[in-house]
N, CA, C and O atoms as a Tripos MOL2 file, in Angstrom:
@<TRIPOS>MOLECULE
protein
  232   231    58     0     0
PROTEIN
NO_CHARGES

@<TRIPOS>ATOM
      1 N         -26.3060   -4.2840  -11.7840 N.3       1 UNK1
      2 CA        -25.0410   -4.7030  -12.3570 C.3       1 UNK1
      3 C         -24.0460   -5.0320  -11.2460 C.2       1 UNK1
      4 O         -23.1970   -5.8720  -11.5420 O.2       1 UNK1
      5 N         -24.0100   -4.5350  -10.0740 N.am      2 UNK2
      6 CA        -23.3320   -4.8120   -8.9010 C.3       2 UNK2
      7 C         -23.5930   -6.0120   -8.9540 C.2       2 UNK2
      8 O         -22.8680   -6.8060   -9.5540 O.2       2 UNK2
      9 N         -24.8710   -6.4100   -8.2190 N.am      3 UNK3
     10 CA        -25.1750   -7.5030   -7.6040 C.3       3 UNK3
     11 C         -24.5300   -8.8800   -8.7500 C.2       3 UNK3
     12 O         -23.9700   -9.8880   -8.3190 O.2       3 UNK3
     13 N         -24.7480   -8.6350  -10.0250 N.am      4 UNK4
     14 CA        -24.0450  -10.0960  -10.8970 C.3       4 UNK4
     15 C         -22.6400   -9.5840  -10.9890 C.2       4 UNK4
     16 O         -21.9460  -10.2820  -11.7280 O.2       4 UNK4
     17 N         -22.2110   -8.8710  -10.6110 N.am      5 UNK5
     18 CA        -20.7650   -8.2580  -10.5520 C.3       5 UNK5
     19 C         -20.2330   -9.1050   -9.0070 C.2       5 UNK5
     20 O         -19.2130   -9.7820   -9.1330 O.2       5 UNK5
     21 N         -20.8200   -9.0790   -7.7550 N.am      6 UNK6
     22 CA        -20.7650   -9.7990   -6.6880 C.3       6 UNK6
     23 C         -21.1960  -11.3190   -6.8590 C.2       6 UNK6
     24 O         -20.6790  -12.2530   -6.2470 O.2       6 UNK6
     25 N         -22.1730  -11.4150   -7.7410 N.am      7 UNK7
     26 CA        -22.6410  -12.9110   -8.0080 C.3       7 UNK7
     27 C         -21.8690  -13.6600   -8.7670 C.2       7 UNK7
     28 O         -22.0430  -14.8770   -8.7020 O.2       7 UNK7
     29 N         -20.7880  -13.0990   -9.7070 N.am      8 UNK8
     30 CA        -19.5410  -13.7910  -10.5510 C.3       8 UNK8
     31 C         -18.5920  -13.7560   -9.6740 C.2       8 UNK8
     32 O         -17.7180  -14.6140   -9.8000 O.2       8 UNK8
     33 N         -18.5130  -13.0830   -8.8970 N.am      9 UNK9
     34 CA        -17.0490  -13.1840   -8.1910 C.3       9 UNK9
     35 C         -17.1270  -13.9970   -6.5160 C.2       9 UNK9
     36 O         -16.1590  -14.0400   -5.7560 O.2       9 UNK9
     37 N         -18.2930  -14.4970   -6.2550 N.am     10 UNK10
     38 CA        -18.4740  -15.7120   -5.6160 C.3      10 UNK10
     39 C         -18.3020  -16.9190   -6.7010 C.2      10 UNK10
     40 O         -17.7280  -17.9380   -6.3180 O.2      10 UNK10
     41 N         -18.6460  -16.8610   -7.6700 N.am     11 UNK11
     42 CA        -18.6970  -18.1250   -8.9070 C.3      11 UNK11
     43 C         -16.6360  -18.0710   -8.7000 C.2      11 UNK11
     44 O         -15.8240  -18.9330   -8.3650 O.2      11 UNK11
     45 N         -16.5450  -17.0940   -8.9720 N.am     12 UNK12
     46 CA        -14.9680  -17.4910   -8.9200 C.3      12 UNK12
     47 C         -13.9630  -17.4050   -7.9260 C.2      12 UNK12
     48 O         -12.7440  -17.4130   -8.0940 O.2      12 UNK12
     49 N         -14.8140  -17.2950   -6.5360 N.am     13 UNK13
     50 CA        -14.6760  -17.8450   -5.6830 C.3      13 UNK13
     51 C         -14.6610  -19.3480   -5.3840 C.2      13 UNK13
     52 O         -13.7580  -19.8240   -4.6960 O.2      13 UNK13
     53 N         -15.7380  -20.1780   -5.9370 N.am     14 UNK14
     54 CA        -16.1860  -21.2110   -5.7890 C.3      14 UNK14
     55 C         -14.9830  -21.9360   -6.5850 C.2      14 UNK14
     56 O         -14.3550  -22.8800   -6.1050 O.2      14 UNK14
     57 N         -14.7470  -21.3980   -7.8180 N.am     15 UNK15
     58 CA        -13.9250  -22.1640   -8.8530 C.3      15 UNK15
     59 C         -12.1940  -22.4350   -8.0780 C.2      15 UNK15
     60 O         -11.4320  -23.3980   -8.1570 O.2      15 UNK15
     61 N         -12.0810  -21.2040   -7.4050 N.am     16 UNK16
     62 CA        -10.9290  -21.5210   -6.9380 C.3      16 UNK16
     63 C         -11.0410  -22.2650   -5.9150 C.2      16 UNK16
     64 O          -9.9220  -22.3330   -5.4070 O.2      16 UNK16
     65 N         -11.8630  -22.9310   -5.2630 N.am     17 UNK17
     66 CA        -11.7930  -23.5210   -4.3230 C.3      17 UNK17
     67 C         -11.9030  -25.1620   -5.2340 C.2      17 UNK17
     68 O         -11.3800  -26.1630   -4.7460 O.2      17 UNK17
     69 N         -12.4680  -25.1950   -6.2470 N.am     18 UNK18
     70 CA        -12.6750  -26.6280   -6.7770 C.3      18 UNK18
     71 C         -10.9960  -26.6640   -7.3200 C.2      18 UNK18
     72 O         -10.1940  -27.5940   -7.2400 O.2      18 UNK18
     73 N         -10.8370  -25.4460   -7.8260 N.am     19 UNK19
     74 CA         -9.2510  -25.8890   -8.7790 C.3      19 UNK19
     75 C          -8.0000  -25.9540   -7.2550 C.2      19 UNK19
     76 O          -6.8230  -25.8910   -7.6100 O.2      19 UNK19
     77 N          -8.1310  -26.0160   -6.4140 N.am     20 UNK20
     78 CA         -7.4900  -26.2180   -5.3540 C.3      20 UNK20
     79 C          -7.7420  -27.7120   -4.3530 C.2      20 UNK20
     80 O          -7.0120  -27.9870   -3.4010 O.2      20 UNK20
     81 N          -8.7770  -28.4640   -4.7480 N.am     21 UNK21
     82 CA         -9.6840  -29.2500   -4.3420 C.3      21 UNK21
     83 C         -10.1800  -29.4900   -2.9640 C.2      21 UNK21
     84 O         -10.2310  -30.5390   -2.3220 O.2      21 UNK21
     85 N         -10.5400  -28.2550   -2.6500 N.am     22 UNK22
     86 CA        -11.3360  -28.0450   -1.3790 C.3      22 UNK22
     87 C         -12.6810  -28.6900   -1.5420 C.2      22 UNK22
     88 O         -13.1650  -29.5300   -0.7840 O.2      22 UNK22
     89 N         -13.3670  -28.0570   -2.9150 N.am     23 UNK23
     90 CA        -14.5390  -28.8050   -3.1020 C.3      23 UNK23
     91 C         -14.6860  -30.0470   -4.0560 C.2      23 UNK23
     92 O         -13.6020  -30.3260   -4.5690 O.2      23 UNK23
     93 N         -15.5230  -30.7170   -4.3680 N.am     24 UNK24
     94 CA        -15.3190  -31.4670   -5.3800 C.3      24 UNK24
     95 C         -14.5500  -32.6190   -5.5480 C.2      24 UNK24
     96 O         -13.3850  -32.5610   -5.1550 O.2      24 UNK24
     97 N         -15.1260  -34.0860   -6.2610 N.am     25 UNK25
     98 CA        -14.0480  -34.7740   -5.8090 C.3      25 UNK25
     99 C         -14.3680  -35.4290   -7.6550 C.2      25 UNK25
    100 O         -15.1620  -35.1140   -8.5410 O.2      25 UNK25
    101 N         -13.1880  -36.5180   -7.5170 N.am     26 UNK26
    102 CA        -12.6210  -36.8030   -9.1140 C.3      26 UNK26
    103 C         -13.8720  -37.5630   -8.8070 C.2      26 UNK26
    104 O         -14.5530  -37.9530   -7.8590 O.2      26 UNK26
    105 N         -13.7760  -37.5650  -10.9630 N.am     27 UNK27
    106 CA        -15.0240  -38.4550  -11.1560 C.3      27 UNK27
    107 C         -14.8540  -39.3310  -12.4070 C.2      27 UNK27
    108 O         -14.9870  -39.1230  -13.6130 O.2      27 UNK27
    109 N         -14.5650  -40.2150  -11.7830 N.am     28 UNK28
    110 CA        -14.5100  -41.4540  -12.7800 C.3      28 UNK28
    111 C         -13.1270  -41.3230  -12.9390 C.2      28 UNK28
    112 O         -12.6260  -41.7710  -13.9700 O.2      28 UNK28
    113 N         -12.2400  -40.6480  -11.8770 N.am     29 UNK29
    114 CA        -10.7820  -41.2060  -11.9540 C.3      29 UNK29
    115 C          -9.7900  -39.8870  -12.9440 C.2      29 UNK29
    116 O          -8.6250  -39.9220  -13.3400 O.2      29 UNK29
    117 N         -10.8130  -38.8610  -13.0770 N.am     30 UNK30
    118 CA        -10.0400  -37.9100  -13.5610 C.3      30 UNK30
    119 C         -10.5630  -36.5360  -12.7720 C.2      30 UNK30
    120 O         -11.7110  -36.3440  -12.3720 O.2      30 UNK30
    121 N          -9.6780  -35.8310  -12.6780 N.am     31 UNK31
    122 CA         -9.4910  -34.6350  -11.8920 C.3      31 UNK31
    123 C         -10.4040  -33.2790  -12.0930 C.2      31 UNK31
    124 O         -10.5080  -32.9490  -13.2740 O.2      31 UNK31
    125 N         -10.9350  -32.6200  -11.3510 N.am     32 UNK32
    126 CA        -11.6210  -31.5610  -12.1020 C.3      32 UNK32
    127 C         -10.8120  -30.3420  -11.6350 C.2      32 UNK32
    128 O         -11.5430  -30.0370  -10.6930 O.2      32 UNK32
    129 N         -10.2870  -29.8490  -11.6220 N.am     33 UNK33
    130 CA         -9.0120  -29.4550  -11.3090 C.3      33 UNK33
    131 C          -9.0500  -27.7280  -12.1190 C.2      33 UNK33
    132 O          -9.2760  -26.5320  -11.9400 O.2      33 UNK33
    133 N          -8.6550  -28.7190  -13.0330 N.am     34 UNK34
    134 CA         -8.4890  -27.3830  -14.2930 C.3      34 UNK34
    135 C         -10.1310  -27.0790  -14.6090 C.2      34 UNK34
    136 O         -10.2550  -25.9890  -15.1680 O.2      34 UNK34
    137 N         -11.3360  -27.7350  -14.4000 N.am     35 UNK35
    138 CA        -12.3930  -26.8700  -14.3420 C.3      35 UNK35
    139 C         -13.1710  -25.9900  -13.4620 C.2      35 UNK35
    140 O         -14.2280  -25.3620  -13.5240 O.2      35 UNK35
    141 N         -12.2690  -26.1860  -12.6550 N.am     36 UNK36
    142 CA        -12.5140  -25.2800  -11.3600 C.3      36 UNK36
    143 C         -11.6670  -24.1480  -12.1270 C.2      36 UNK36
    144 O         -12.2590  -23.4280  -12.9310 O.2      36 UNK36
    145 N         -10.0730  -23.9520  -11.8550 N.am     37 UNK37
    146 CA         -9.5040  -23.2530  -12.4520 C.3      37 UNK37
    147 C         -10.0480  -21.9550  -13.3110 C.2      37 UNK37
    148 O         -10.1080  -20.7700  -12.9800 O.2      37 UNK37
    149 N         -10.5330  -22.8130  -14.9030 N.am     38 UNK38
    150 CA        -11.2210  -22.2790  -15.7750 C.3      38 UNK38
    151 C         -12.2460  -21.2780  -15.5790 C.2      38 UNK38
    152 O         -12.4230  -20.3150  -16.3250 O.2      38 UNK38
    153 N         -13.1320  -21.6410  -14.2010 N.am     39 UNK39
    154 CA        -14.5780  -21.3850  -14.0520 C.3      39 UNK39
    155 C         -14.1690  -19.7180  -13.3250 C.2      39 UNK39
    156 O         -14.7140  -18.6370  -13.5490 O.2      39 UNK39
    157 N         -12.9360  -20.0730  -12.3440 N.am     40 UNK40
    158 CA        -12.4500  -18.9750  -11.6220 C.3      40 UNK40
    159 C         -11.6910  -17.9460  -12.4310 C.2      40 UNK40
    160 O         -11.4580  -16.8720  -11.8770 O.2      40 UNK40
    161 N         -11.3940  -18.0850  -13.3150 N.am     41 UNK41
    162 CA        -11.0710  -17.2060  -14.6150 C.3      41 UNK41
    163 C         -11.6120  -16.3220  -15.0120 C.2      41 UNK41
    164 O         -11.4400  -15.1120  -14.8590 O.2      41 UNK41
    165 N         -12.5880  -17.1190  -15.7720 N.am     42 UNK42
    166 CA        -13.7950  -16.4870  -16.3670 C.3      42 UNK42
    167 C         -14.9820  -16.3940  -15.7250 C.2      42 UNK42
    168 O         -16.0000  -16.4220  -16.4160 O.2      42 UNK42
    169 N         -15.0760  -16.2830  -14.4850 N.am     43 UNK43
    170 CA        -15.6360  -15.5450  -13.5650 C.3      43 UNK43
    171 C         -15.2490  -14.4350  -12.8120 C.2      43 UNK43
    172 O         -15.9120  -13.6470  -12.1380 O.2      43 UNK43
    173 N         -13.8550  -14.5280  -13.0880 N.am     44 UNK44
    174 CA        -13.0130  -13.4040  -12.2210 C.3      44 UNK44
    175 C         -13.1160  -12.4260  -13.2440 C.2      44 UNK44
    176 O         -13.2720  -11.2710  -12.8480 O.2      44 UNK44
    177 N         -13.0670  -12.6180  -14.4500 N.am     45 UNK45
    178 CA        -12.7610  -11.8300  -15.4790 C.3      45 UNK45
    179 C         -14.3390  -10.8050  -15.6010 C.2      45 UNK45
    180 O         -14.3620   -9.5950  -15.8250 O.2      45 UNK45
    181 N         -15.1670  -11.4200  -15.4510 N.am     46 UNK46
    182 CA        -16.3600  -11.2460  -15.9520 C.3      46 UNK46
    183 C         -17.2470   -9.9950  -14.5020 C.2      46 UNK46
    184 O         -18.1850   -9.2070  -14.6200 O.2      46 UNK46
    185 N         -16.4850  -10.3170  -13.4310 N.am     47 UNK47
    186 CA        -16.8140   -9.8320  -12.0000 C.3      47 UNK47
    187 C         -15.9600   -8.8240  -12.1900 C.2      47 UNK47
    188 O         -16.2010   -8.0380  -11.2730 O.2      47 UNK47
    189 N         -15.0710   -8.3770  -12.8760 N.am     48 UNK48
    190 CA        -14.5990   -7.0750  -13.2060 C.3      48 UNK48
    191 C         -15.0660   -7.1190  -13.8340 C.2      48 UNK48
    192 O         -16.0770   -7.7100  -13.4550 O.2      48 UNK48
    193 N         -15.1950   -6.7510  -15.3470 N.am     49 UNK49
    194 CA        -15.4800   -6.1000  -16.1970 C.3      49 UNK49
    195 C         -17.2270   -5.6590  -15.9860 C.2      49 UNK49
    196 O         -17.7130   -4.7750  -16.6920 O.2      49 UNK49
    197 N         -17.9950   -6.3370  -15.0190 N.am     50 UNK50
    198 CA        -18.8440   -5.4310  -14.7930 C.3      50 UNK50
    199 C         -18.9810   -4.7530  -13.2590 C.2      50 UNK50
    200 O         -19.9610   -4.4150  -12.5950 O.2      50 UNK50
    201 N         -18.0000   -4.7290  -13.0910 N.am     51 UNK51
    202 CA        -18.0990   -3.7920  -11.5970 C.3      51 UNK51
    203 C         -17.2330   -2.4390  -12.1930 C.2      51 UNK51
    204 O         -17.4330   -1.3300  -11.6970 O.2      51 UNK51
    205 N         -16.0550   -2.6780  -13.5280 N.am     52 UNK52
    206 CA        -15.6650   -1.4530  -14.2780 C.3      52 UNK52
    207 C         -16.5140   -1.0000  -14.4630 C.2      52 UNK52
    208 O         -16.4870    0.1940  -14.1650 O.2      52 UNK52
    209 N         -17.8140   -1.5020  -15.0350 N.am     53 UNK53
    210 CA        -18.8480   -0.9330  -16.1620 C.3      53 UNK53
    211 C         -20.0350    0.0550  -15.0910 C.2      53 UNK53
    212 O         -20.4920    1.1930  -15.1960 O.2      53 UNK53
    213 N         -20.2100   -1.0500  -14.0780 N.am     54 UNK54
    214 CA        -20.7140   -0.2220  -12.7370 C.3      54 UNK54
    215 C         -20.2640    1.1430  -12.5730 C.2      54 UNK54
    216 O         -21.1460    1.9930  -12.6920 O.2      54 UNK54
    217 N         -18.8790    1.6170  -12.2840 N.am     55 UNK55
    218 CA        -17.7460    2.3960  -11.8020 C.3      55 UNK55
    219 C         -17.9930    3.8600  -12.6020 C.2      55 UNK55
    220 O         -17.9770    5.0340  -12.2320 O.2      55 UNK55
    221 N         -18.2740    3.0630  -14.1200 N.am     56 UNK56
    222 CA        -18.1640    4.1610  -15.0420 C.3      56 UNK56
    223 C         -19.2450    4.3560  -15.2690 C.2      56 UNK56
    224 O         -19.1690    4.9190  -16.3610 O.2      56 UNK56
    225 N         -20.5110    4.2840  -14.9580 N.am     57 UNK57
    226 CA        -21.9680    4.4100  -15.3070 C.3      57 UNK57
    227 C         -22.1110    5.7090  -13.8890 C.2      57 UNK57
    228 O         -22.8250    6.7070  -13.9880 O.2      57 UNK57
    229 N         -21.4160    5.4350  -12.8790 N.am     58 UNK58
    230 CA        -21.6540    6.0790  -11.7280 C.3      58 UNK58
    231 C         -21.1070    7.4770  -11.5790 C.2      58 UNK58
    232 O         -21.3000    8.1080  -10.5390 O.2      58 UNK58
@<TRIPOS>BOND
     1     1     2 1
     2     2     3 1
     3     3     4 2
     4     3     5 am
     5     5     6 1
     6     6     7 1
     7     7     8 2
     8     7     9 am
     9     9    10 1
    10    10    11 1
    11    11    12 2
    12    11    13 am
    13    13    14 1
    14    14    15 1
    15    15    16 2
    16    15    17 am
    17    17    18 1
    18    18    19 1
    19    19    20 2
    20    19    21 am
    21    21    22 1
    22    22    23 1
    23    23    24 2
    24    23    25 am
    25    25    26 1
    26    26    27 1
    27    27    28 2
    28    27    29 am
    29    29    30 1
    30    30    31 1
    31    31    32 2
    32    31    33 am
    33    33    34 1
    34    34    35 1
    35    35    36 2
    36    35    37 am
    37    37    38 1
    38    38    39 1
    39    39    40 2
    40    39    41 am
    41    41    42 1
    42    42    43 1
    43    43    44 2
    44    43    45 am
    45    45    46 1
    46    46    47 1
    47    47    48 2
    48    47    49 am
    49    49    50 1
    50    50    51 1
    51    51    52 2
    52    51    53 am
    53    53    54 1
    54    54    55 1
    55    55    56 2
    56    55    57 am
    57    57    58 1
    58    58    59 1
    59    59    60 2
    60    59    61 am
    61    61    62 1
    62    62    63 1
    63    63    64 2
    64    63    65 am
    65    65    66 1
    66    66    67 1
    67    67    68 2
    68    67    69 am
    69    69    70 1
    70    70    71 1
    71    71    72 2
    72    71    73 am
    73    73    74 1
    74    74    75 1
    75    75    76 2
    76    75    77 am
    77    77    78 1
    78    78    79 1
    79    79    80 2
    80    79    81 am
    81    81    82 1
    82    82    83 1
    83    83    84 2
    84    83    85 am
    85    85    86 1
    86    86    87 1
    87    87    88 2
    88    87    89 am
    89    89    90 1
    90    90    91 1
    91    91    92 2
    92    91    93 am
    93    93    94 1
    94    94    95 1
    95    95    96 2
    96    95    97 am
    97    97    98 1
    98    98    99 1
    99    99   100 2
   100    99   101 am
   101   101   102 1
   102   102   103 1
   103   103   104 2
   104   103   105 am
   105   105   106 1
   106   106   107 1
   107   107   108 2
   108   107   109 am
   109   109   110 1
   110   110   111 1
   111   111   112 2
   112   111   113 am
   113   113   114 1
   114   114   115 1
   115   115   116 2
   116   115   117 am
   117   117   118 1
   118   118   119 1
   119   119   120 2
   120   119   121 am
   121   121   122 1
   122   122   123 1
   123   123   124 2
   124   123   125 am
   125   125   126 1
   126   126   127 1
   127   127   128 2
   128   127   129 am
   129   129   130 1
   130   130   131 1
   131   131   132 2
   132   131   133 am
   133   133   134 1
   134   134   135 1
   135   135   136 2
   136   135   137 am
   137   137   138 1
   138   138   139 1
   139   139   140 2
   140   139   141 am
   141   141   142 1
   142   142   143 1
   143   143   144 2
   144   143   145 am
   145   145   146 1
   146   146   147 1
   147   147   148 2
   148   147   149 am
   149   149   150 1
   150   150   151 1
   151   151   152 2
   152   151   153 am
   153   153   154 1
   154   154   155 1
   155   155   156 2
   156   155   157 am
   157   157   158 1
   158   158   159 1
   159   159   160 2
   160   159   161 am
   161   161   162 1
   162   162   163 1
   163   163   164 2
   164   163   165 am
   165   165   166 1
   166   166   167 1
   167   167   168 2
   168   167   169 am
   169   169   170 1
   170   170   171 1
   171   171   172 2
   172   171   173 am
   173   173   174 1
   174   174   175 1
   175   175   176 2
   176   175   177 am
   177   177   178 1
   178   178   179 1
   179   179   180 2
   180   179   181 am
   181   181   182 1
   182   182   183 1
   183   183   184 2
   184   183   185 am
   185   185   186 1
   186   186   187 1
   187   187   188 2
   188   187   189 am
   189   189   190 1
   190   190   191 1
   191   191   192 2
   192   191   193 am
   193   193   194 1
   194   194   195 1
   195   195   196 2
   196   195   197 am
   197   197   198 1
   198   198   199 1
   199   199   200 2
   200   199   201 am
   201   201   202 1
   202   202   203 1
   203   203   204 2
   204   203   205 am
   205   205   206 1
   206   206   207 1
   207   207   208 2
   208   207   209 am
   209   209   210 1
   210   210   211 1
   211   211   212 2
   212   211   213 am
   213   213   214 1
   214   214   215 1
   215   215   216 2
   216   215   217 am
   217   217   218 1
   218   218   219 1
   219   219   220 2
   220   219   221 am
   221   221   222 1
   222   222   223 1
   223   223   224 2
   224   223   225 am
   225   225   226 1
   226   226   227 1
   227   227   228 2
   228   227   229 am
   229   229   230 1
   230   230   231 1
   231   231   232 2
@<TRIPOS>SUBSTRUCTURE
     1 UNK1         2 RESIDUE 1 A UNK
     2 UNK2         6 RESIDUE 1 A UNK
     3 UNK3        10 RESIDUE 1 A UNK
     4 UNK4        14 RESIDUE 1 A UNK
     5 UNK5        18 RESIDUE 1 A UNK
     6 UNK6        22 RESIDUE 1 A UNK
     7 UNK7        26 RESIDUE 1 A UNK
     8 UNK8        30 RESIDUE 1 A UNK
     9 UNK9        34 RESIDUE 1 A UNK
    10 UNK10       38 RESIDUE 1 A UNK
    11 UNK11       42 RESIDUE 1 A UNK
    12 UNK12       46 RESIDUE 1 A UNK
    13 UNK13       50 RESIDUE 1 A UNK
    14 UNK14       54 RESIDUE 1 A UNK
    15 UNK15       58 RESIDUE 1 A UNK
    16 UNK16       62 RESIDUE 1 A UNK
    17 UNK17       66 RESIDUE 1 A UNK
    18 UNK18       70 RESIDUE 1 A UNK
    19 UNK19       74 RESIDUE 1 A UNK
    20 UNK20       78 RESIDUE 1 A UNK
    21 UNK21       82 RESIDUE 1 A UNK
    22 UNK22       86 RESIDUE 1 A UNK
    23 UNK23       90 RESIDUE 1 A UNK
    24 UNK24       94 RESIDUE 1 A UNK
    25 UNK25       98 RESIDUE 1 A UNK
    26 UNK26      102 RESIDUE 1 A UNK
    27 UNK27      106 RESIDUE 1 A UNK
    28 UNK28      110 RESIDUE 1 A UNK
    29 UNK29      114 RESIDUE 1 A UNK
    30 UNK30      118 RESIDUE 1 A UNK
    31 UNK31      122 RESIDUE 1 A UNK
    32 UNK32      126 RESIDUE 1 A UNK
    33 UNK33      130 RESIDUE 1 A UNK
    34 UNK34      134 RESIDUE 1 A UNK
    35 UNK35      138 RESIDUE 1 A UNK
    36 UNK36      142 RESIDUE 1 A UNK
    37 UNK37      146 RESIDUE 1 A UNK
    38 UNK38      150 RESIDUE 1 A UNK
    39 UNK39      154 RESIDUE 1 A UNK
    40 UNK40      158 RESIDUE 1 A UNK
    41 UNK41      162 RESIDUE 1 A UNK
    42 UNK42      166 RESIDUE 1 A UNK
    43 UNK43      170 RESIDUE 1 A UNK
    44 UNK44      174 RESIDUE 1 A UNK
    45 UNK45      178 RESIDUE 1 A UNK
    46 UNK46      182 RESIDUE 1 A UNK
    47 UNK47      186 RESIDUE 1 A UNK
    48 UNK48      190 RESIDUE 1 A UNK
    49 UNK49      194 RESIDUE 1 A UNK
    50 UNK50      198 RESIDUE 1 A UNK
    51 UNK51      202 RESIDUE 1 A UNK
    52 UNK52      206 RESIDUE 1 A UNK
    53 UNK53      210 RESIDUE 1 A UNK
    54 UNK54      214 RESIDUE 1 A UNK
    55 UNK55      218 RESIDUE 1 A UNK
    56 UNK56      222 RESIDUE 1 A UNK
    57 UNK57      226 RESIDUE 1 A UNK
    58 UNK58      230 RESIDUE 1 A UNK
């Protein structure tokens, strides 16, 4: 549970780097912006709630 607890929170790592546009480039003239954003969200969200779940199993 760690390890996809560390493996989401590189994912929303990644996302913040697209919703910042480090990575990623427009496609077809519209922005991906807010799906980077999104991805870093609900990856951030998800990279806690199982590193809580980790915490409390331990």
């Amino acid at each position: 549970m760690t390890a996809l607890a560390i493996l989401f929170a590189s994912i929303a790592t990644l996302g913040a780097f697209v919703g910042l546009e480090y990575v990623g480039h427009p496609i077809g003239g519209q922005s991906i912006t807010a799906y980077g954003w999104g991805l870093c969200l609900n990856a951030a969200a998800i990279a806690a709630f199982l590193a809580y779940r980790s915490l409390q199993r331990a």
